[in-house]
LUMLO-285186 format. One line per field, with one value per residue: x, y, z of N, C-alpha, C in turn; residue in three letters. Coordinates in nm, 4 decimals. Last residue first. Example, Ala and Ser with C-alpha at 12.3 -4.5 7.8 and 13.67 -1.06 7.14 Angstrom:
nc1 = (1.2850 1.3190)
nc2 = (-0.2250 -0.5690)
nc3 = (0.7080 0.7800)
cac1 = (1.3670 1.2300)
cac2 = (-0.1060 -0.4500)
cac3 = (0.7140 0.7800)
cc1 = (1.2900 1.3200)
cc2 = (0.0030 -0.3300)
cc3 = (0.7870 0.7800)
rest = (Ser Ala)
***
This chain:
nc1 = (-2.0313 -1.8122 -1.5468 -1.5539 -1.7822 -1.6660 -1.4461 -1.5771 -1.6992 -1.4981 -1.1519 -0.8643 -0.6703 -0.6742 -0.5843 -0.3437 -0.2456 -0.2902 -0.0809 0.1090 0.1628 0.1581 0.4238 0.5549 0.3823 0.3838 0.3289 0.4035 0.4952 0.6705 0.9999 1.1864 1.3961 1.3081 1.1008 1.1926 1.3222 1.1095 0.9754 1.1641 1.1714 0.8702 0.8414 0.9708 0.8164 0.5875 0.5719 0.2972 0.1177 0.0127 -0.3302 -0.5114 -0.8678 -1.0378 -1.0588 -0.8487 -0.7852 -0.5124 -0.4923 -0.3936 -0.1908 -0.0144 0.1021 -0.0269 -0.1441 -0.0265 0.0504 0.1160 0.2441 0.3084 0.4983 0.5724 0.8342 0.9395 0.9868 0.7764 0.6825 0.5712 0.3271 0.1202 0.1353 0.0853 -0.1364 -0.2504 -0.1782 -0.3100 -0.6160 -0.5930 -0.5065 -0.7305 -0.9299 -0.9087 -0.9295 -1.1939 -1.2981 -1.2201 -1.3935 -1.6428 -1.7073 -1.6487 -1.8039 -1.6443 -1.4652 -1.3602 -0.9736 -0.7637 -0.7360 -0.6049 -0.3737 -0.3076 -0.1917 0.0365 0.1876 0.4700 0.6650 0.9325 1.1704 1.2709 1.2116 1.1190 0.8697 0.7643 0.7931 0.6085 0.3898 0.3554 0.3152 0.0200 -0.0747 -0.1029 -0.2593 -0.4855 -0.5154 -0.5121 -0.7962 -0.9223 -0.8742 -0.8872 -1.0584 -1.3107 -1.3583 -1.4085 -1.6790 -1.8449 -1.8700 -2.0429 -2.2730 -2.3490 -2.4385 -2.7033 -2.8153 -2.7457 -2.6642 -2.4386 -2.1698 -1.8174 -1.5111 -1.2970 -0.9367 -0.7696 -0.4343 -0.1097 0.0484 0.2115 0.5460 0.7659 1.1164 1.2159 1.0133 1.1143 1.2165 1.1607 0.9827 0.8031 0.7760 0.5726 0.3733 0.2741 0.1607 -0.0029 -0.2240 -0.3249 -0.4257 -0.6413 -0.7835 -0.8983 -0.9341 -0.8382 -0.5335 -0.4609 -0.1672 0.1407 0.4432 0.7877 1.0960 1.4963 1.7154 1.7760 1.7324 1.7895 1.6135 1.5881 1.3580 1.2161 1.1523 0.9967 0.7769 0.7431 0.6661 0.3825 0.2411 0.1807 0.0449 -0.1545 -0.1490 0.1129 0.4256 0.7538 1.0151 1.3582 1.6084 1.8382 2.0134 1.8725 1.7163 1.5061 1.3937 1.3218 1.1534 0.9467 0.8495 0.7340 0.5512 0.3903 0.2895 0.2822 0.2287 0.2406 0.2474 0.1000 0.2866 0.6543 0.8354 1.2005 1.5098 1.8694 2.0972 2.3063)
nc2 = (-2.0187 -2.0398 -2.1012 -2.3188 -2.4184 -2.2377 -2.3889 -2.6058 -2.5553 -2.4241 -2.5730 -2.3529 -2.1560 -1.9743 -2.1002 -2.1699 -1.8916 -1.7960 -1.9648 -1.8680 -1.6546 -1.6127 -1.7070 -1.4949 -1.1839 -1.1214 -1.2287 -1.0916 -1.0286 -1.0375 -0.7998 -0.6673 -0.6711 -0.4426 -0.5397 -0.7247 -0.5659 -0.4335 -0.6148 -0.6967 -0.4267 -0.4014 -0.5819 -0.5003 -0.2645 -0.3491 -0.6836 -0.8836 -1.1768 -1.5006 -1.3689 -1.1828 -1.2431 -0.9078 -0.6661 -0.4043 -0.1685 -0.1628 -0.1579 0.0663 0.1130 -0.2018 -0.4698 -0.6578 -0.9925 -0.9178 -0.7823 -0.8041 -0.6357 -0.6264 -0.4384 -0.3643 -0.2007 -0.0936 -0.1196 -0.1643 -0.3880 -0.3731 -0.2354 -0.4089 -0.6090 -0.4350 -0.3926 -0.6146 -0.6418 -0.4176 -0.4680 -0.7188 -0.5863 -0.4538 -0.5734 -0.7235 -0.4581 -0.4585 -0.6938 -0.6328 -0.4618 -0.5068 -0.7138 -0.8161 -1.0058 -1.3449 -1.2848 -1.3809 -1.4106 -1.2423 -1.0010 -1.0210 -0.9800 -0.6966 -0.3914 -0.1992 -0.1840 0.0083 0.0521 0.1460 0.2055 0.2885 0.4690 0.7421 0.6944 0.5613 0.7595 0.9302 0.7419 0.6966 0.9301 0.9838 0.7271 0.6363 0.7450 0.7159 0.4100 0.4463 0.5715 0.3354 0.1721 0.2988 0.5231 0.3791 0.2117 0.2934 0.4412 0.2759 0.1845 0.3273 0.3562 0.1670 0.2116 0.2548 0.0517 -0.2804 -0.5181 -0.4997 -0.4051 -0.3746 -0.2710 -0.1316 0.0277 0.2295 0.3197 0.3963 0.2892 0.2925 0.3579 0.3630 0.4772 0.6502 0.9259 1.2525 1.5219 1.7106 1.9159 1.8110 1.5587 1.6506 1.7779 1.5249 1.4295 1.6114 1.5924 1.3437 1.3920 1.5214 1.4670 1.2646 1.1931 0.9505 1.0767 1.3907 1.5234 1.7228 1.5991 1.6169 1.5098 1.4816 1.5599 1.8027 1.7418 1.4558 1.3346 1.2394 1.1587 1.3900 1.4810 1.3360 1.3233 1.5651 1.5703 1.3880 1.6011 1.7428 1.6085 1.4305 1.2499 1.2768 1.1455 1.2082 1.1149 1.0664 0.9123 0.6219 0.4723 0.3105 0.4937 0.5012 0.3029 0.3169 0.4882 0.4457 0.2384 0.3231 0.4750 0.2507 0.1222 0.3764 0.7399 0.8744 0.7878 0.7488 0.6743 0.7696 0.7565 0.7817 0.8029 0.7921 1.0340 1.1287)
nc3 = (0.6531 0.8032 0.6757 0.6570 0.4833 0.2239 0.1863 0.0800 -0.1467 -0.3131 -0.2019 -0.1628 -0.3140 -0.1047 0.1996 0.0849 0.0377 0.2583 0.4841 0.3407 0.3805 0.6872 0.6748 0.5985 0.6997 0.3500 -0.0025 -0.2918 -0.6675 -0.8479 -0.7296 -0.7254 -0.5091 -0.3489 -0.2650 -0.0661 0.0614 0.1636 0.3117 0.4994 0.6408 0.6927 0.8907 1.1101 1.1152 1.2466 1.3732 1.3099 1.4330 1.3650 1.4165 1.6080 1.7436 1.7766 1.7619 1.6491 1.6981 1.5460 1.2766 1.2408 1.3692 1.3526 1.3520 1.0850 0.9289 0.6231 0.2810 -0.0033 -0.2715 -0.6155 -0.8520 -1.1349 -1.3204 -1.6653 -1.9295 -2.1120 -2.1119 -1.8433 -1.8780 -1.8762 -1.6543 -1.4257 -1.4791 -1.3799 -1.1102 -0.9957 -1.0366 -0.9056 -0.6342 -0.6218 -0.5858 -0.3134 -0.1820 -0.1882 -0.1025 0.2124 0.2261 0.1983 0.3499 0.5775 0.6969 0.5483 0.2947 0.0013 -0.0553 -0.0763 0.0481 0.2661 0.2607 0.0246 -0.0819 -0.2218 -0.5043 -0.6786 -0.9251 -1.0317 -1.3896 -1.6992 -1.9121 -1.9521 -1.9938 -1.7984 -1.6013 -1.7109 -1.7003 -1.4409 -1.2511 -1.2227 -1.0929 -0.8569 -0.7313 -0.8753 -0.7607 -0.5166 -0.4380 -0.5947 -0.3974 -0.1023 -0.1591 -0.3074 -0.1620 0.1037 0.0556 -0.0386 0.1814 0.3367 0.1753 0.2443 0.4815 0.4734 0.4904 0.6071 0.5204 0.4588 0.6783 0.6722 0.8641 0.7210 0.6278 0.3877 0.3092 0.1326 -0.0298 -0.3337 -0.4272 -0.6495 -0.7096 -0.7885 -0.8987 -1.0681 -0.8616 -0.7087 -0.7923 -0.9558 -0.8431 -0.6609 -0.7934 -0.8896 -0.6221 -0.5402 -0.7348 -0.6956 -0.4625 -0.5168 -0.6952 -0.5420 -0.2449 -0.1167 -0.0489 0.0136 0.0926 0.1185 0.1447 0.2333 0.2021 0.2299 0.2270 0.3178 0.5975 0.7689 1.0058 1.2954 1.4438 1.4776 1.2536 1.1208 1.3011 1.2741 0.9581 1.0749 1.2186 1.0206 0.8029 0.7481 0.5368 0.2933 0.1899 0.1114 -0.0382 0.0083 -0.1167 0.0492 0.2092 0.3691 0.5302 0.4204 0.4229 0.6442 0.6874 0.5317 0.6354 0.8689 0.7434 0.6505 0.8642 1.0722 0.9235 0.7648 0.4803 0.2794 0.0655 -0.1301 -0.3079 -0.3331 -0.5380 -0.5001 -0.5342 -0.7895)
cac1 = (-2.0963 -1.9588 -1.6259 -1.4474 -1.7697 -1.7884 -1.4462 -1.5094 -1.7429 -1.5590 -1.3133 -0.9337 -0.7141 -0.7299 -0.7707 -0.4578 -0.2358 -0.3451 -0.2691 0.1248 0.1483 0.0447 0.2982 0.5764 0.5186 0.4098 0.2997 0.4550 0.3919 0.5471 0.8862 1.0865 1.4125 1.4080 1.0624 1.0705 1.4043 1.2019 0.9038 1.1140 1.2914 0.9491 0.7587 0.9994 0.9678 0.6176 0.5818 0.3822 0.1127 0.1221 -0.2447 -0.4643 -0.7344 -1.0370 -1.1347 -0.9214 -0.8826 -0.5114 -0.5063 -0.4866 -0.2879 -0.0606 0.1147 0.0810 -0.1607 -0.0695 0.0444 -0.0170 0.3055 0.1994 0.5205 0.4866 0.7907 0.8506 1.0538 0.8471 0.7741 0.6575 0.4186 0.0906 0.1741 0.2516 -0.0430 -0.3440 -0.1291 -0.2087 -0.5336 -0.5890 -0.4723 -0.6084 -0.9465 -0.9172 -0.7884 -1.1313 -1.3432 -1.1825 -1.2610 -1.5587 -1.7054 -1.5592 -1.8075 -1.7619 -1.4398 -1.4333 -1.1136 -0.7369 -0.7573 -0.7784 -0.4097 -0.3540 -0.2896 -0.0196 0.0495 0.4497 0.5057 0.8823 1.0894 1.2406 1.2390 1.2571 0.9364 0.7905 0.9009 0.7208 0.4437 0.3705 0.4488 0.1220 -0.0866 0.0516 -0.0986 -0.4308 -0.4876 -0.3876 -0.6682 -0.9229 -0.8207 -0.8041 -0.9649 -1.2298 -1.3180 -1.3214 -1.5066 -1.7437 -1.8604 -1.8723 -2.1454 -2.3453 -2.3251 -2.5417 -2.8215 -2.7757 -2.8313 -2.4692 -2.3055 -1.9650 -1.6045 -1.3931 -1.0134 -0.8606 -0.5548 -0.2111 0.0558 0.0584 0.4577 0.6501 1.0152 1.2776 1.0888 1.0512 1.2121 1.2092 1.0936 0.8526 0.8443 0.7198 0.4911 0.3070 0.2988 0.0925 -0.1020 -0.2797 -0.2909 -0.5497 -0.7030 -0.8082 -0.9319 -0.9666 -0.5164 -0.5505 -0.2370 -0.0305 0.3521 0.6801 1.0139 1.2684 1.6944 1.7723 1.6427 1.8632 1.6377 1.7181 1.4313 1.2479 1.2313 1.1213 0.8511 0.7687 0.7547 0.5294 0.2696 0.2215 0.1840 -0.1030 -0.2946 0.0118 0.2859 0.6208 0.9173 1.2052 1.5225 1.7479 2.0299 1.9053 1.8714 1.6213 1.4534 1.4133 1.2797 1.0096 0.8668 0.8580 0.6354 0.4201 0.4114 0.2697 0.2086 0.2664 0.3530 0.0490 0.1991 0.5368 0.7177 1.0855 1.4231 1.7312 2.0390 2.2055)
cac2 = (-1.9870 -2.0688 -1.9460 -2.3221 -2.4763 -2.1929 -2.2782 -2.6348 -2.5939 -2.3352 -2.5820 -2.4302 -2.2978 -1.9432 -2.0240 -2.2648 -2.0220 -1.7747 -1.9285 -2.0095 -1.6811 -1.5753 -1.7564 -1.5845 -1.2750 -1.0658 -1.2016 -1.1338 -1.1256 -0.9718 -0.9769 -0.6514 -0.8000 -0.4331 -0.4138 -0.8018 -0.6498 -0.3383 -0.5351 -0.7819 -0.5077 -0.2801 -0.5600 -0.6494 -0.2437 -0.2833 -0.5636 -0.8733 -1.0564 -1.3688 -1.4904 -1.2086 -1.3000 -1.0700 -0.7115 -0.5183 -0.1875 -0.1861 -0.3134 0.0199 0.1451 -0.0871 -0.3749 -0.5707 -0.8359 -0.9961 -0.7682 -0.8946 -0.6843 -0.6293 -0.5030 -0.3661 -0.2851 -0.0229 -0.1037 0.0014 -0.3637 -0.4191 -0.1336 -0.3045 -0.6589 -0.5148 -0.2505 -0.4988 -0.7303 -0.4264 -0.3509 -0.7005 -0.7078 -0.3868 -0.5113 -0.7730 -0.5290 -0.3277 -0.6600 -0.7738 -0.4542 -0.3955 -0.7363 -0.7787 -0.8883 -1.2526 -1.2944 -1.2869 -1.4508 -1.3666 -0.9680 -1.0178 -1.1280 -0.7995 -0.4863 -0.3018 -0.1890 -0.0704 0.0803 0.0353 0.2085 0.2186 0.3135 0.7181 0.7501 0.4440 0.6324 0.9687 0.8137 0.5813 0.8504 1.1146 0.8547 0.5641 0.7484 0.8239 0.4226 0.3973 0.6465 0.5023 0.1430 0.2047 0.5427 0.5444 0.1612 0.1684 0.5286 0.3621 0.1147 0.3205 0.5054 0.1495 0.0753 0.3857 0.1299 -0.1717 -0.5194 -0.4571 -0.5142 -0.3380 -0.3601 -0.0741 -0.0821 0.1908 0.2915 0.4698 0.2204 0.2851 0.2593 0.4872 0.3791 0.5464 0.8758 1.1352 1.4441 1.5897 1.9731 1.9099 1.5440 1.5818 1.8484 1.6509 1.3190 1.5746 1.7148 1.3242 1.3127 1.5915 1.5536 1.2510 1.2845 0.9803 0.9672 1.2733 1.4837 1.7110 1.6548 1.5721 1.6306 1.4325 1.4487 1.7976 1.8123 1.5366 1.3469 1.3315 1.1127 1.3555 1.5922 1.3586 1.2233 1.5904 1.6342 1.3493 1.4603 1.7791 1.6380 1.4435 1.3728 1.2102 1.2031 1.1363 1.2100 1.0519 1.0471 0.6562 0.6234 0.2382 0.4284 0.6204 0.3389 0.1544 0.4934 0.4899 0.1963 0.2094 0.5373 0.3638 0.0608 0.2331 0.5784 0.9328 0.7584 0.6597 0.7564 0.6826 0.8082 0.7118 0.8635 0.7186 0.9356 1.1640)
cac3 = (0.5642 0.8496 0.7458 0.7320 0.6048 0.3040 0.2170 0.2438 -0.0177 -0.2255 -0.2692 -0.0762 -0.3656 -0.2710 0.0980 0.1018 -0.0619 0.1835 0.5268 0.3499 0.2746 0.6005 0.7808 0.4859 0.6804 0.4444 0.0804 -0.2222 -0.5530 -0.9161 -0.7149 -0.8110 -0.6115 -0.4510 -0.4041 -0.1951 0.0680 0.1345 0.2169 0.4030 0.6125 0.6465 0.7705 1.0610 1.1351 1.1069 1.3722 1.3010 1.4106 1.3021 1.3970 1.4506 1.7016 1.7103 1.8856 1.6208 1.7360 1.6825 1.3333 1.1369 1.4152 1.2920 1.4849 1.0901 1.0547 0.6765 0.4500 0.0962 -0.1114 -0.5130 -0.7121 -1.0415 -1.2758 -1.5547 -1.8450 -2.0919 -2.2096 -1.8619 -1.8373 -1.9289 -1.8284 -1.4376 -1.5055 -1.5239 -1.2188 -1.0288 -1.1040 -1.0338 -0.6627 -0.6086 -0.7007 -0.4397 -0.1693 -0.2227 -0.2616 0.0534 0.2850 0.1146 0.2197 0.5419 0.8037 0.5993 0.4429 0.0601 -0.0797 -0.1254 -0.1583 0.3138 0.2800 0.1995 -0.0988 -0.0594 -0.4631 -0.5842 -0.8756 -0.9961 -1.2254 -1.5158 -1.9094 -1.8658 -2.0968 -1.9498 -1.5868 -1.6667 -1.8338 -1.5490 -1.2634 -1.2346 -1.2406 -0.9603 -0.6678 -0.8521 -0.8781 -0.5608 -0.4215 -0.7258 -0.5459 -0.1819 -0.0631 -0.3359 -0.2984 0.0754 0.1222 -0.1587 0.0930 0.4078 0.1946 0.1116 0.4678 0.5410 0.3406 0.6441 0.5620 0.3239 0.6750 0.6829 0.8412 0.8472 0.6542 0.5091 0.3319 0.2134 0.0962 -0.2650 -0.2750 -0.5947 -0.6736 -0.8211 -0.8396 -1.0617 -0.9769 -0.6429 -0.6449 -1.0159 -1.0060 -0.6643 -0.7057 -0.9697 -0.7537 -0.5055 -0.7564 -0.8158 -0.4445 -0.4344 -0.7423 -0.6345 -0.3496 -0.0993 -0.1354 0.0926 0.0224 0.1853 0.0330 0.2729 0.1453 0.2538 0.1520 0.1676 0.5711 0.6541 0.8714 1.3226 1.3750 1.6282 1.3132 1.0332 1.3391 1.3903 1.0021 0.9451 1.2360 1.0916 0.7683 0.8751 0.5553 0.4432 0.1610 0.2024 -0.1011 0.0950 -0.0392 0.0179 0.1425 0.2648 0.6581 0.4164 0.2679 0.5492 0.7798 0.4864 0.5172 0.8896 0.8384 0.5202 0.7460 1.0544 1.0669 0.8956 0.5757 0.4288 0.0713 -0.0489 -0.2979 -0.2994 -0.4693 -0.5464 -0.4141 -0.6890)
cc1 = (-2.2581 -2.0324 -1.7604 -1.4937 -1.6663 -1.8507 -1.5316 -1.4338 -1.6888 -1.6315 -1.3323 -1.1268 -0.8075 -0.7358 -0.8035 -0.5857 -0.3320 -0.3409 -0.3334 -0.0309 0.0893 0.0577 0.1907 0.4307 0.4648 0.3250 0.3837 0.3655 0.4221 0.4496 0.7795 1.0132 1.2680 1.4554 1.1948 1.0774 1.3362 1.3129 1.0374 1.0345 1.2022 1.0498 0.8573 0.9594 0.9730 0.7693 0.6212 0.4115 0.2821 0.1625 -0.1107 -0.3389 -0.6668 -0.9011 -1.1010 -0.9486 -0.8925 -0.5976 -0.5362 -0.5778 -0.4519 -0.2141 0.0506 -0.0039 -0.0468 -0.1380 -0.0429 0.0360 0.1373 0.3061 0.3831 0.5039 0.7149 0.8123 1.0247 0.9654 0.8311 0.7348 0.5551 0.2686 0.1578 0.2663 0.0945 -0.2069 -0.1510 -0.1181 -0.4128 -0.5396 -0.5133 -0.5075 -0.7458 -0.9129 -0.7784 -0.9717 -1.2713 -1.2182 -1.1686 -1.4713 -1.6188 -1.5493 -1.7197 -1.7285 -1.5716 -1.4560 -1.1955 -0.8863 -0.7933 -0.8247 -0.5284 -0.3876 -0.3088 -0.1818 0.0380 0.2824 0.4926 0.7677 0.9923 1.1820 1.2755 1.3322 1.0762 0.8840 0.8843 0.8454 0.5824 0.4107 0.4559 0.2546 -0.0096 0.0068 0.0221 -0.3634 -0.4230 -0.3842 -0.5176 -0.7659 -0.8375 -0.7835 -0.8296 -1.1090 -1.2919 -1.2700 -1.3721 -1.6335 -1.7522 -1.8225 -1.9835 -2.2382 -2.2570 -2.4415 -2.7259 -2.7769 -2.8988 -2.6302 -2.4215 -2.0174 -1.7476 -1.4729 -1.1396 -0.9198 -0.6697 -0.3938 -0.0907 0.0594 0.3161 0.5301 0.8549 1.1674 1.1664 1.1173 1.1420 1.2947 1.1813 0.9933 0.8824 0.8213 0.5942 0.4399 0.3257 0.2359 -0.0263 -0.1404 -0.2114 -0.4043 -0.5842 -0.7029 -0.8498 -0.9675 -0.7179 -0.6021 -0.3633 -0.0978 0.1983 0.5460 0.8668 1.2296 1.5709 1.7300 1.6785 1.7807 1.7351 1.7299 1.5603 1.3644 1.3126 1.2391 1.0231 0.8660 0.7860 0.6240 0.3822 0.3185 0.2705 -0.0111 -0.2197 -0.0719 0.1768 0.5027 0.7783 1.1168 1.4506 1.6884 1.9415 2.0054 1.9453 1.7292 1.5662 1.4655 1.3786 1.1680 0.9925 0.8902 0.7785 0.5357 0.4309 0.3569 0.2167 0.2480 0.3644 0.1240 0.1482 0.3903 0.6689 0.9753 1.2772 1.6566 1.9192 2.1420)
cc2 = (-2.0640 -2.0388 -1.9453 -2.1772 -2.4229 -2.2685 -2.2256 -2.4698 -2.6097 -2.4151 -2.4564 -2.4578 -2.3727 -2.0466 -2.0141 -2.1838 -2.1365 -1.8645 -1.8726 -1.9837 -1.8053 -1.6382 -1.7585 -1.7006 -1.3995 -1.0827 -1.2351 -1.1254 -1.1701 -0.9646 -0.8864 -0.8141 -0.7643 -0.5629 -0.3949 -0.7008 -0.7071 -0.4273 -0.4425 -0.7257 -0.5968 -0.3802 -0.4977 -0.6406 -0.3517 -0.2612 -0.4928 -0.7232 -1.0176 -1.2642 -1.3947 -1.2584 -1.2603 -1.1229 -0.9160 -0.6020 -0.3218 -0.1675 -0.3128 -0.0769 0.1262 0.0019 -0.2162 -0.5256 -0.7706 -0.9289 -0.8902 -0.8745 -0.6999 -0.7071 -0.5347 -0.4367 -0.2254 -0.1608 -0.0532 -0.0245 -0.1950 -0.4080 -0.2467 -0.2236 -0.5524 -0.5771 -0.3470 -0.4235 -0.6404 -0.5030 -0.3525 -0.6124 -0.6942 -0.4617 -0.4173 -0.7265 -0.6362 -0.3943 -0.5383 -0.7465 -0.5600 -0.4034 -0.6261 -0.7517 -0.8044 -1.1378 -1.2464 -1.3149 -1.3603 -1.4532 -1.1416 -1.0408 -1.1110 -0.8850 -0.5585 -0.3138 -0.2393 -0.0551 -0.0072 0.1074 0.1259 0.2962 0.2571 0.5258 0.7372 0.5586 0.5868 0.8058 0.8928 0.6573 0.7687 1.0435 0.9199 0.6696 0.7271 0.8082 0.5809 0.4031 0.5427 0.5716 0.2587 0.1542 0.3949 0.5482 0.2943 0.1903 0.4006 0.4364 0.1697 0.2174 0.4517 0.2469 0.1194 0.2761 0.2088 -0.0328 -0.3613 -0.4680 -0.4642 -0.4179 -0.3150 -0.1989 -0.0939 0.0941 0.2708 0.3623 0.2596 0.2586 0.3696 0.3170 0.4773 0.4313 0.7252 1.0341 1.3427 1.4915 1.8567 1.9530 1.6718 1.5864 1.7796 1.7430 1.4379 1.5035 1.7188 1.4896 1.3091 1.4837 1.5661 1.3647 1.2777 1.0339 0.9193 1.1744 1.4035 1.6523 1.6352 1.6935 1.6442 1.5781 1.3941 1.6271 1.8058 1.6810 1.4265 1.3335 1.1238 1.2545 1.4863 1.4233 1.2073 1.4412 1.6427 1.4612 1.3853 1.6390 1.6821 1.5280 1.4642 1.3139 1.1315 1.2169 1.1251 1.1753 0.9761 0.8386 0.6629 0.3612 0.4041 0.5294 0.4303 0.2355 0.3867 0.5711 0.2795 0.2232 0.4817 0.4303 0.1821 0.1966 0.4508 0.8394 0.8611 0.6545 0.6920 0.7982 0.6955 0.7455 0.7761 0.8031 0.9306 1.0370)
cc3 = (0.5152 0.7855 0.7729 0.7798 0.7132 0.4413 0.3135 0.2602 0.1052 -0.1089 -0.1897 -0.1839 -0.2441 -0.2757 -0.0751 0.0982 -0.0216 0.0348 0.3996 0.3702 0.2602 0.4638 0.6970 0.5715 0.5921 0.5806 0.2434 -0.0926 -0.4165 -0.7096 -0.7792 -0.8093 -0.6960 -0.5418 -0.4357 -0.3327 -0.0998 0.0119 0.1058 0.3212 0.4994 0.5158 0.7209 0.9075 1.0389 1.0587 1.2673 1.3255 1.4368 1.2931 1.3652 1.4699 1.5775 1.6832 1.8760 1.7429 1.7123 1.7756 1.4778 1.1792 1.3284 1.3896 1.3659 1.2276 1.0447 0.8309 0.5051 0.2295 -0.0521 -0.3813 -0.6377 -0.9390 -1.1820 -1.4764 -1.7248 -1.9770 -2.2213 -1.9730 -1.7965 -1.9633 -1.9011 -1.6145 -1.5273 -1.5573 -1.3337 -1.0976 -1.1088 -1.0912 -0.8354 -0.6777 -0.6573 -0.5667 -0.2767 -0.2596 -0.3018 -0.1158 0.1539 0.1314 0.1592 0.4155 0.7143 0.7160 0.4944 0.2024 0.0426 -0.1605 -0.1596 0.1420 0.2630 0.1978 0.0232 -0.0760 -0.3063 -0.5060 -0.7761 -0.9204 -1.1735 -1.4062 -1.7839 -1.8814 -2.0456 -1.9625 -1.7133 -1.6193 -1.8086 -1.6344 -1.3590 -1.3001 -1.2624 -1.0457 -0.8050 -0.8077 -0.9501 -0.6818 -0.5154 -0.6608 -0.6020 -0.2731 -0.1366 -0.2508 -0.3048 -0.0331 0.0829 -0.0738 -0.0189 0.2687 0.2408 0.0914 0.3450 0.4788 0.3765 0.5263 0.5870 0.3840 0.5933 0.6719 0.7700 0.7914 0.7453 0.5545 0.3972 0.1891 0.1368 -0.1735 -0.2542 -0.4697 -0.6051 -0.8588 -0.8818 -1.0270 -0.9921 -0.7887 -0.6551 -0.8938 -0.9858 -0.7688 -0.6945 -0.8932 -0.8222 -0.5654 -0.6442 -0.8291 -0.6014 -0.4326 -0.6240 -0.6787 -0.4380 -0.2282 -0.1941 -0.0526 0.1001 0.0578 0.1611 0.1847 0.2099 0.1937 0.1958 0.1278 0.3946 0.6141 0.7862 1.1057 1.3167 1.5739 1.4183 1.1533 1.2361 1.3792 1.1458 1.0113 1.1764 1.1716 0.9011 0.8618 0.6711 0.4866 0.2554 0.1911 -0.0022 0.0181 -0.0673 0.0117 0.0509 0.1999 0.4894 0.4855 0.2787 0.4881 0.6988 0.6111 0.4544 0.7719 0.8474 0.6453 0.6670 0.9825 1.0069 1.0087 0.7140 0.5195 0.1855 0.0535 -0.2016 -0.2902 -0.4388 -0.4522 -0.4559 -0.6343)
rest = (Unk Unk Unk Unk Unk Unk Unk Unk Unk Unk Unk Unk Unk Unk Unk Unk Unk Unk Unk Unk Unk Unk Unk Unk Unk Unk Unk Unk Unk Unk Unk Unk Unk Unk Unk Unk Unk Unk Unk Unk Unk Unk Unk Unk Unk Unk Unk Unk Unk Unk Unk Unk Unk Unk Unk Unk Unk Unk Unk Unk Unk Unk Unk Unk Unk Unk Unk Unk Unk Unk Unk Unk Unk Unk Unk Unk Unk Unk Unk Unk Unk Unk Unk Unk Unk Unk Unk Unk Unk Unk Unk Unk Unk Unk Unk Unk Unk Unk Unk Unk Unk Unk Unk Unk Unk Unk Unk Unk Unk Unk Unk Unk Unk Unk Unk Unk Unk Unk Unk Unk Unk Unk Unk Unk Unk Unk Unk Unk Unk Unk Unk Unk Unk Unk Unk Unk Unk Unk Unk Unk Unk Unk Unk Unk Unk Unk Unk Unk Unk Unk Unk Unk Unk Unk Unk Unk Unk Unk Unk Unk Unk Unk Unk Unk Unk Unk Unk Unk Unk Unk Unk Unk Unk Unk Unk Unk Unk Unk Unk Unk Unk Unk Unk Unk Unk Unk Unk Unk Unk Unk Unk Unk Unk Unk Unk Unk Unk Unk Unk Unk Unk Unk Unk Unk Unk Unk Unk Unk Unk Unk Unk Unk Unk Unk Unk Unk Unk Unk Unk Unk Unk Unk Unk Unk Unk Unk Unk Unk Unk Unk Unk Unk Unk Unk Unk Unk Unk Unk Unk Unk Unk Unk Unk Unk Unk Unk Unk Unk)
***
C-alpha cells in the first residue's frame, strides 16, 4: 500500500502545495482543514483519485477537535507515514494594549497546543510501529524576538523546542522529527503584509524542498536557503548589535 500523509493547513498555501508533492510523489492524502469545502473542490478541480485522499474537519485551535481527527485517520487510513503540523497563524500584537493579551493566546493555542494536538494521536502508534516522521513548520521569525511580533516569535520559538523535546524523546523508538523555518512564502498568510519580504518564495518551490528535507529526515531546515543564511546571523548576532539592527 501507498505511504500515507497527514497534513493539516491544507486548504491553502504550503499545506495545499504540500500536499499536491506528496501526491504527484504516490503518495495518500489524509488533509485536514477548517475549510473542507474548499479542500474537496481543489481535490476535485485537481483531478485526485478519490481512494487515495481523505479529507478530515478539524480546527487545529481545539483540541479535541484535531486530536479526533488523527483518530479518524488511523481508524479509515491507518497511521500515517508522515504527519506535517503546518496549520497556523500569524497577527501582530502590542502588549500596551489588554485585548492584545486574547490575540496572544489565539497564537499559542493555534500554533504550539494546535501542533502539539496534531502530533498526539500518532507518537504511540508510530513508537509502537518503530517509524515515522513528525514534522513541525515553525519560521524564520522562532530565530529571535522581532519587535511588533511578540506572539508571533514566541509561538514559533516554542515550536522550535517542542520539537527538538520530541526529536530526543522518540528517537530511540524510531520515530523522526523534522522542524522546516519557512521563510516568506506567496501565502495568503503573507499576502497582507504591508512590509518588504526579502526572498519571497512560491509555495510550490517550497513544497519541492520541503518535501525533498522530510524525506532526508533533517533535524533542521530552513526555507529558502537565503533565509537560512539571514537567520544564522540573527541567532548568533550580540544582543547589542541586535538591538541596534531592530532599533531597539
Amino acid at each position: 500500500m501507498a505511504p500515507l500523509v497527514f497534513i493539516t493547513g491544507a486548504s491553502s498555501g504550503i499545506g495545499q502545495a504540500l500536499a499536491w508533492r506528496y501526491y504527484q510523489a504516490g503518495w495518500r492524502l489524509a488533509l485536514v482543514a477548517r475549510r473542507t469545502a474548499d479542500t474537496a473542490d481543489w481535490a476535485n478541480a485537481q483531478g485526485l483519485a478519490p481512494a487515495r485522499y481523505a479529507i478530515y474537519s478539524a480546527d487545529v485551535a481545539q483540541t479535541d477537535s484535531i486530536v479526533d481527527a488523527g483518530r479518524a485517520c488511523i481508524a479509515a487510513q491507518g497511521v500515517p507515514d508522515v504527519v506535517i503540523a503546518n496549520a497556523g497563524i500569524s497577527v501582530g500584537i502590542d502588549l500596551d494594549y489588554a485585548e492584545d493579551l486574547a490575540v496572544l493566546r489565539d497564537l499559542i493555542d493555534t500554533n504550539v497546543i494546535g501542533l502539539a494536538a496534531t502530533f498526539q494521536p500518532f507518537i504511540g502508534p508510530m513508537k509502537r510501529r518503530g517509524s515515522g516522521t513528525l514534522v513541525g513548520v515553525a519560521s524564520v521569525a522562532s530565530v529571535r524576538g522581532l519587535p511588533g511580533h511578540a506572539g508571533y516569535c514566541a509561538a514559533k520559538g516554542a515550536v522550535v523546542q517542542l520539537c527538538e523535546t520530541l526529536r530526543g524523546e522518540l528517537k530511540p523508538h524510531g520515530v523522526a522529527v523534522v522542524t522546516l523555518a519557512p521563510g516568506y512564502i506567496a501565502t495568503p498568510l503573507t499576502s497582507e503584509n504591508d512590509y518588504p519580504m526579502p526572498f519571497l518564495m512560491q509555495p510550490e518551490a517550497f513544497a519541492e524542498q520541503a518535501y525533498a528535507a522530510i524525506s532526508a529526515k533533517v533535524r533542521w531546515r530552513v526555507i529558502p536557503w537565503q533565509m537560512g543564511v539571514v537567520a544564522t546571523v540573527l541567532k548568533f548576532m550580540p544582543r547589542w548589535l541586535f538591538d541596534a539592527v531592530v532599533g531597539a
